[in-house]
N, C-alpha and C positions, 0 to 999 in steps of 0.2 A: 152524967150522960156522955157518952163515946160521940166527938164530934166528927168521925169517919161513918158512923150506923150509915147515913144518905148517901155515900161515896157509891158510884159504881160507875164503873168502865170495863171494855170488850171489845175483844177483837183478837185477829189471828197472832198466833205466833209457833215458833219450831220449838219443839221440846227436846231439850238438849241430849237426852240419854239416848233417844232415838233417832239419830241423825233425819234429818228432810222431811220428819212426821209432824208434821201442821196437826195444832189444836186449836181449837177457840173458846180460848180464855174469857171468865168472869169475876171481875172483881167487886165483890162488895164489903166496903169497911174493907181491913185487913184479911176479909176470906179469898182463897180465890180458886175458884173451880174450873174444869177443864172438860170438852168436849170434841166428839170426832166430827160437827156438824153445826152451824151457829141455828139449825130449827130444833136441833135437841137442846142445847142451851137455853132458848125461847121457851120450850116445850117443859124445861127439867128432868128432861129424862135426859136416861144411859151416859152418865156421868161418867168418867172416865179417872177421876181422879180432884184431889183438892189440897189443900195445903194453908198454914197461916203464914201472913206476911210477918207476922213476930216473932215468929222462929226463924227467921233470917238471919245467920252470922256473917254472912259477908257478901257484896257484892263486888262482883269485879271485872273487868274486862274478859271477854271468851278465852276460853283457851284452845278451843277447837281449831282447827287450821282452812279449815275449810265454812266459818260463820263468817257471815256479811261483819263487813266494818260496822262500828257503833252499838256489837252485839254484845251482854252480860251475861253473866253465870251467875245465879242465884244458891247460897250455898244454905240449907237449910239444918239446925239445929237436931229435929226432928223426923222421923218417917211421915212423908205424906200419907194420906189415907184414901 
C-alpha cells in the first residue's frame, strides 16, 4: 500500500515557463495537478495540466532572476500531460 495515496495539499503557486501565471495547484500522493481557478480544482474541471512528483530529477534553487527568494525549479524526467 502507497503510504502517500491520503497525502493532499493545495494552493497557489507561479508556473515557471510562464512568467507571473498563477495556478493552483493539487497534490495528491505524488500526482499533482494544476488549475486556472481553485473552484475548478474543487470542481475537477478544466484542468490545465498534471505531472508525477517521481519523475522529478532535480530540484534546485530558481534560476529565474526575477522569482521571489526561497523559490525552486522542478526539473522533471518526463513530458507533463
Amino acid at each position: 500500500m502507497d503510504a502517500t495515496a491520503g497525502t493532499c495539499k493545495a494552493g497557489w503557486l507561479t508556473q515557471h515557463k510562464k512568467l507571473g501565471l498563477r495556478r493552483f495547484f493539487v497534490s495528491r500522493g505524488f500526482q499533482v495537478q494544476y488549475y486556472e481557478t481553485e473552484a475548478q480544482a474543487e470542481a475537477g474541471q478544466n484542468r490545465k495540466g498534471c505531472f508525477d512528483l517521481q519523475s522529478c530529477i532535480q530540484m534546485r534553487s530558481s534560476t529565474l532572476a526575477c522569482a521571489p527568494s526561497n523559490s525552486v525549479d522542478l526539473v522533471l524526467s518526463e513530458k507533463r500531460s
